[in-house]
LOLUMRO-51748 format. One line per field, with one value per residue: residue number from 0; x, z, y of N, C-alpha, C, O, CB in turn. Coordinates in pm, 1 decimal. Glycine has a CB too. Layout:
<atoms>
resi (NUM/...)
n.X (X/...)
n.Z (Z/...)
n.Y (Y/...)
ca.X (X/...)
ca.Z (Z/...)
ca.Y (Y/...)
c.X (X/...)
c.Z (Z/...)
c.Y (Y/...)
o.X (X/...)
o.Z (Z/...)
o.Y (Y/...)
cb.X (X/...)
cb.Z (Z/...)
cb.Y (Y/...)
</atoms>
This chain:
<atoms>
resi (0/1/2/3/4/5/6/7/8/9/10/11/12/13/14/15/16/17/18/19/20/21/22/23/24/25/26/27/28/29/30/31/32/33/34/35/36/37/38/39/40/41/42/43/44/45/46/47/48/49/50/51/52/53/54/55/56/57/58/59/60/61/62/63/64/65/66/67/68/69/70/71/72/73/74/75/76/77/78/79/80/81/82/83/84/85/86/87)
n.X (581.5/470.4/539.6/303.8/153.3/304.8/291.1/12.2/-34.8/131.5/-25.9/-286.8/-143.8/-69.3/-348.8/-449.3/-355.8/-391.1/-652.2/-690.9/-544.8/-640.0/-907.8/-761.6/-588.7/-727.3/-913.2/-703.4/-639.0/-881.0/-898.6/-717.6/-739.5/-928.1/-827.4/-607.4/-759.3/-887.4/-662.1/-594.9/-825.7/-796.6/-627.5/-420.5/-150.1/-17.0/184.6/116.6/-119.8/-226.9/-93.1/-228.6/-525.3/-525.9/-380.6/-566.9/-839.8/-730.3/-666.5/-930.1/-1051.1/-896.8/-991.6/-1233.2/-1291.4/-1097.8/-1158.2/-1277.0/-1010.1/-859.5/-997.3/-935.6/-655.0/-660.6/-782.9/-626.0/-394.0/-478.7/-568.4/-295.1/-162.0/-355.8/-233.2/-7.8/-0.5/-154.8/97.6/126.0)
n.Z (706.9/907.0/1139.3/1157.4/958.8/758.0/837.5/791.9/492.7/371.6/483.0/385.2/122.7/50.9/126.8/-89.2/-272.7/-204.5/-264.8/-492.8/-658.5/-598.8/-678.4/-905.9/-804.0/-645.4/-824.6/-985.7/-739.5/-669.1/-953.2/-991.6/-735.2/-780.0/-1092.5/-955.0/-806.8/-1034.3/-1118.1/-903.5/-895.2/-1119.8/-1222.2/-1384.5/-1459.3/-1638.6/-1658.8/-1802.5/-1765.3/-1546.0/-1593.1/-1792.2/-1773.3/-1519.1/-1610.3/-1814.1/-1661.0/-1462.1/-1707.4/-1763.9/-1548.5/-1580.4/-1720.7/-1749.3/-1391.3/-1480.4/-1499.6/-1226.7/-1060.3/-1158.9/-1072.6/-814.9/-799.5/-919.6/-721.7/-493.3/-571.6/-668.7/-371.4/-276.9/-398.7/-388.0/-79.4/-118.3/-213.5/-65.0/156.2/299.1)
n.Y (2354.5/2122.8/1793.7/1666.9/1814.0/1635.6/1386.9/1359.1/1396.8/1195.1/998.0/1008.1/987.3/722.5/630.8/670.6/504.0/277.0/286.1/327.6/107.9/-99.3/-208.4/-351.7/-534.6/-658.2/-832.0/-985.7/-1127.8/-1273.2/-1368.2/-1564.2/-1748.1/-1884.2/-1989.7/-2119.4/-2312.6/-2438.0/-2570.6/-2757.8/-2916.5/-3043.5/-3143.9/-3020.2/-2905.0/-2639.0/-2416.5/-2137.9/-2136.7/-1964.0/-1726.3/-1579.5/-1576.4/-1352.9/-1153.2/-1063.5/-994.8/-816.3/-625.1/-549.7/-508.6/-232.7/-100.2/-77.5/36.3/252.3/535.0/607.4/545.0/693.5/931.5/977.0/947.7/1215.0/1385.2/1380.4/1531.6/1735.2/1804.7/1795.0/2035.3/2227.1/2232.4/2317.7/2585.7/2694.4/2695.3/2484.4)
ca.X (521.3/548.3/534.8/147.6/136.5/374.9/226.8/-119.2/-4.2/165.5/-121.5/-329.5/-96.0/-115.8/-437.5/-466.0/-237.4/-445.0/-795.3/-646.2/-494.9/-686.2/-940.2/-721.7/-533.4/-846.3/-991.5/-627.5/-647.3/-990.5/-908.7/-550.1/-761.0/-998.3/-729.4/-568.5/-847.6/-911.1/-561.2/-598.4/-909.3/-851.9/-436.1/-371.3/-29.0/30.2/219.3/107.9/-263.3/-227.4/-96.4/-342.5/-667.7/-511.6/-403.8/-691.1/-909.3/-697.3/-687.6/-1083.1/-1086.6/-885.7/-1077.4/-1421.5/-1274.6/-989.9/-1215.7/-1260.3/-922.3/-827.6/-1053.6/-908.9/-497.8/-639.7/-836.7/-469.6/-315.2/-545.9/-520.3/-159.6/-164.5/-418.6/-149.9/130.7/-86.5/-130.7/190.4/69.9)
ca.Z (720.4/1059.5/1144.4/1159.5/807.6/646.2/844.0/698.4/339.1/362.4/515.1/205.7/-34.5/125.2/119.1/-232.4/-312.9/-176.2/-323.4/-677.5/-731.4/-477.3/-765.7/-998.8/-725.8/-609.5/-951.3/-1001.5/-653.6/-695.7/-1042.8/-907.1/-681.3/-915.7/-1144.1/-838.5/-772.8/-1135.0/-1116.1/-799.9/-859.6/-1277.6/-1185.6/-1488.2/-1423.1/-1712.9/-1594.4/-1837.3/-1733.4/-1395.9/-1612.4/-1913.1/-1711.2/-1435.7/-1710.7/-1889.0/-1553.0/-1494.1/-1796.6/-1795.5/-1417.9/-1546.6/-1849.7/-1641.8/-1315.1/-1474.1/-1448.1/-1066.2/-1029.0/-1225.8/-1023.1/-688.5/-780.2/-962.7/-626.9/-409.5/-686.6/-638.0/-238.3/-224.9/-508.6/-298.2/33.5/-152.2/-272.3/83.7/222.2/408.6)
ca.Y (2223.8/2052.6/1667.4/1631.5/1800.1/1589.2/1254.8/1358.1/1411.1/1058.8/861.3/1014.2/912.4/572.4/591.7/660.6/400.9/123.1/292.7/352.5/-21.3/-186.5/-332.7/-450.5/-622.9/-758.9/-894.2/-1043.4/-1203.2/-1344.9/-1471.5/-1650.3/-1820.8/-1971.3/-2068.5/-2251.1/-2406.6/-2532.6/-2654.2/-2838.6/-2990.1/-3097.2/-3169.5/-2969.1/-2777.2/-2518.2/-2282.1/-2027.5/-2125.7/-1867.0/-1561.8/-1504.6/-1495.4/-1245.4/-1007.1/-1011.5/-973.3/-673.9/-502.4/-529.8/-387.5/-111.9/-36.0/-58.1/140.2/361.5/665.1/562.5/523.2/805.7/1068.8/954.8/1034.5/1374.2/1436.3/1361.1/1586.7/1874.0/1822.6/1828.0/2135.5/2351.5/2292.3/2415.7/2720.9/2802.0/2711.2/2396.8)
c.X (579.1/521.7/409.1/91.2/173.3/277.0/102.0/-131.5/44.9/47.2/-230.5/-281.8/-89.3/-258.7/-498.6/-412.6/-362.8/-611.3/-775.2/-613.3/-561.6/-826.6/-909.3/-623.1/-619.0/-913.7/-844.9/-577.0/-754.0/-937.3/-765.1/-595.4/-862.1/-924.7/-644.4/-638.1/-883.1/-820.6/-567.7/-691.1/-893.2/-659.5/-380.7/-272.8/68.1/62.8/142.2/-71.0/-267.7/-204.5/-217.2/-463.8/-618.1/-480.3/-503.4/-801.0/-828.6/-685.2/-821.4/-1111.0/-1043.7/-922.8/-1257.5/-1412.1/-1135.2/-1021.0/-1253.3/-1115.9/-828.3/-863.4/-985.6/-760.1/-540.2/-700.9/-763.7/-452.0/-376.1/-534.1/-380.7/-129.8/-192.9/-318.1/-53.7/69.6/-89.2/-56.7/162.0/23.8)
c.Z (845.6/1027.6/1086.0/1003.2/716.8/632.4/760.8/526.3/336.7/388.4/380.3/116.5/-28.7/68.9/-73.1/-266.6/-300.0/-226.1/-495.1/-718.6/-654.9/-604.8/-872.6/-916.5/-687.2/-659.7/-964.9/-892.4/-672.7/-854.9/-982.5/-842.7/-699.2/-994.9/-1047.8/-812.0/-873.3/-1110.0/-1016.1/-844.8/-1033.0/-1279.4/-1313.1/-1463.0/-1523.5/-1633.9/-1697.5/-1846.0/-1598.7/-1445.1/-1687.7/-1846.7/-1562.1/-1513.9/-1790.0/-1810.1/-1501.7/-1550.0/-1824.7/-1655.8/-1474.7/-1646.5/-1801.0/-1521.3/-1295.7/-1475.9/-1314.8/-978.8/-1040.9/-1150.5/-868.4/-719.8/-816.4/-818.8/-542.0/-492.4/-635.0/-541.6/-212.8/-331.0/-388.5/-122.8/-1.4/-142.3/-201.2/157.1/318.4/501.6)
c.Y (2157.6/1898.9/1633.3/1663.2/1725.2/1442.6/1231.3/1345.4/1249.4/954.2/896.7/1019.5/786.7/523.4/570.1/568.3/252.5/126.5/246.3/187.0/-127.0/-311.3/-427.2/-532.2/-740.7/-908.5/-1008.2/-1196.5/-1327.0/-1472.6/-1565.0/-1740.2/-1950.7/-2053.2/-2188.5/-2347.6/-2533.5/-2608.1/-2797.5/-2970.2/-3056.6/-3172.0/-3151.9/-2873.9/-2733.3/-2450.6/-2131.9/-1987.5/-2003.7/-1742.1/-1519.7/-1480.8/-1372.3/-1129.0/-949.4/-950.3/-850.3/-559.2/-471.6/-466.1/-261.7/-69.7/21.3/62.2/235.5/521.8/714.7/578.7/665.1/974.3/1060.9/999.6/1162.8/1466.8/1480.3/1499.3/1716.5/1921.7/1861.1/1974.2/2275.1/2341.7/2305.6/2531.9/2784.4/2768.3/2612.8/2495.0)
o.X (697.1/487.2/402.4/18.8/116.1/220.6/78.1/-221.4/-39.8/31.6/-248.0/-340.6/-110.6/-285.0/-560.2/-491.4/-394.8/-685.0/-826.1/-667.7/-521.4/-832.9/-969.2/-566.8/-600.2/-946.0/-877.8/-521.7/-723.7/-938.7/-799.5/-530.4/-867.4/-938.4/-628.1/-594.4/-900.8/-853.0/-548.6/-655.7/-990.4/-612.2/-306.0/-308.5/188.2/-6.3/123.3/-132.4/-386.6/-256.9/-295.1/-513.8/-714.2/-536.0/-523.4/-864.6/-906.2/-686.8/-845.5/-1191.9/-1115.2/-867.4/-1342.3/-1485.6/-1079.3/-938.3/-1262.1/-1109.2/-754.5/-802.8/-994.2/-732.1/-475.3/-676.2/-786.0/-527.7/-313.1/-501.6/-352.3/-15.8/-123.6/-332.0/29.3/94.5/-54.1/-98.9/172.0/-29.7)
o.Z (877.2/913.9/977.0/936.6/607.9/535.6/687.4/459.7/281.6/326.0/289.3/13.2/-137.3/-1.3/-139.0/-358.5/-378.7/-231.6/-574.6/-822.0/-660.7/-610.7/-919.1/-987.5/-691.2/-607.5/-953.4/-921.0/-687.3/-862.0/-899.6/-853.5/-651.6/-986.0/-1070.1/-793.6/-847.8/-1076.0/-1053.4/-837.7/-1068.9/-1362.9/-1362.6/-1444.1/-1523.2/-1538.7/-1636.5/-1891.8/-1589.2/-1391.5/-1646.6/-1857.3/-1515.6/-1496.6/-1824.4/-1864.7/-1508.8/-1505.2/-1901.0/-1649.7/-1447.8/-1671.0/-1817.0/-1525.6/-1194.7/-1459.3/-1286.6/-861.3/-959.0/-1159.3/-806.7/-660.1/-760.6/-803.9/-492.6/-447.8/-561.5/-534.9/-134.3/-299.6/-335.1/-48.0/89.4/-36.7/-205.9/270.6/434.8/606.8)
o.Y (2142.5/1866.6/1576.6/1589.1/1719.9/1391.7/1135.4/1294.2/1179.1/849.2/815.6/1051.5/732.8/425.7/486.3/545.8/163.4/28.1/167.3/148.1/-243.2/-434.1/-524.2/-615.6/-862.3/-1015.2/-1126.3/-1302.7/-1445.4/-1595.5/-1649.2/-1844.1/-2064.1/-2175.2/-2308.5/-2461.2/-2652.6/-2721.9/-2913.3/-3087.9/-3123.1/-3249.1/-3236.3/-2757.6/-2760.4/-2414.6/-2026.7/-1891.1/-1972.9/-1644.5/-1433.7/-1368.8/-1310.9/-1020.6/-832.9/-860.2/-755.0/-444.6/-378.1/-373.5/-165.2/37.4/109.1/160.9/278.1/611.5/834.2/615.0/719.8/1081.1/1167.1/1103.5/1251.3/1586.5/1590.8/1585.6/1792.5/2040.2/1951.6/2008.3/2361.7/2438.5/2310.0/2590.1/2902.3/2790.4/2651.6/2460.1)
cb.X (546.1/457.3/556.1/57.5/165.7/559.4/192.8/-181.1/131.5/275.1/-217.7/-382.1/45.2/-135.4/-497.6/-429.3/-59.8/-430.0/-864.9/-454.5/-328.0/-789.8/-1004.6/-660.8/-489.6/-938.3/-1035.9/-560.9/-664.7/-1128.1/-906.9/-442.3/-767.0/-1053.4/-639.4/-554.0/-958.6/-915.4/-453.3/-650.8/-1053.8/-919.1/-372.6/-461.6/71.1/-45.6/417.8/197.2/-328.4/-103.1/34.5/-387.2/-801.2/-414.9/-329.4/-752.9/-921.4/-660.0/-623.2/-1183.0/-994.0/-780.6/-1090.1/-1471.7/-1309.9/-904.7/-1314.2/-1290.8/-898.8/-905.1/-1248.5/-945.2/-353.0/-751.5/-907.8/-332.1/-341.1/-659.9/-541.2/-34.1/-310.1/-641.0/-133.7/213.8/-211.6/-232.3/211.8/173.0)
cb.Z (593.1/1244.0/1270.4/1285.7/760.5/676.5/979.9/728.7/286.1/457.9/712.9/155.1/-94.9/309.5/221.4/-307.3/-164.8/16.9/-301.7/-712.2/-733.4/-301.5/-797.9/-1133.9/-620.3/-626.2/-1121.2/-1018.6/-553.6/-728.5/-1218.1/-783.5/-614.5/-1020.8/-1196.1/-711.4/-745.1/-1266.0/-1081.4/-675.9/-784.9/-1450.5/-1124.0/-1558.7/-1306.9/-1793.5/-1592.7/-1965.5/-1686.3/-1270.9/-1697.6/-2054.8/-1631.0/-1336.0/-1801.9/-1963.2/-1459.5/-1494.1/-1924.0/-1835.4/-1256.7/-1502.3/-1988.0/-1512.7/-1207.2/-1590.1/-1502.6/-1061.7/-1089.2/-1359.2/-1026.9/-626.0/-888.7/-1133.1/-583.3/-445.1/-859.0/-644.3/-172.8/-247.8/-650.4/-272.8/143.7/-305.6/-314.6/179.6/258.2/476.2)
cb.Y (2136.9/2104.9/1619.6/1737.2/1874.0/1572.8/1228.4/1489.5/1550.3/1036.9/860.0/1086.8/945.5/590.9/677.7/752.6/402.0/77.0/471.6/480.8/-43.7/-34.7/-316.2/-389.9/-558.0/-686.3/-753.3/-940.5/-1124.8/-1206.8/-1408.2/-1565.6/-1757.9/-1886.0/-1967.7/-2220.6/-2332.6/-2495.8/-2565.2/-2756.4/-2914.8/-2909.8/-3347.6/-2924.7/-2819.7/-2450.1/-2279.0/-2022.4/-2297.4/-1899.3/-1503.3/-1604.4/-1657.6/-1269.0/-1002.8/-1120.2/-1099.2/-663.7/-515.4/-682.7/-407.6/-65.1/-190.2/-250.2/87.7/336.8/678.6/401.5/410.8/778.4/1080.5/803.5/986.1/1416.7/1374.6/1191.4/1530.7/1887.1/1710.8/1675.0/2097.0/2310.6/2238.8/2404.5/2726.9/2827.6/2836.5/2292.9)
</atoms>
């Protein structure tokens, strides 16, 4: 394995990284910013108003795209599998 192999294996585990969690980050972002907003605009400051709808908006992204999510590390998995197999 030289440089260029390793760099490549790293930028697609990277990349996986930011496909695989990238919508429940998203959904968590989006809702965070909603909730801020309610806050702002109703000057209601629960603190425990900001967690319950981001976990719940997460655990419903990853119930909806954990087969999405799921086929993209086994895809990595298989890639980095088949360049052991042949010796990078």
């Amino acid at each position: 394995m030289n440089e260029a192999d390793a760099l490549e294996l790293l930028r697609s585990a990277i990349w996986t990284i930011i496909v695989g969690c990238g919508p429940a980050v998203a959904a968590a972002m989006i809702v965070g910013l909603v909730v801020a907003l309610f806050q702002a605009l109703t000057q209601v400051q629960e603190s425990t108003l900001t967690f319950v709808p981001k976990i719940v908006a997460v655990f419903v992204v990853l119930a909806v795209g954990g087969p999405f999510m799921g086929a993209q590390i086994y895809a990595f998995a298989e890639h980095v599998y088949a360049r052991i197999e042949k010796g990078f």
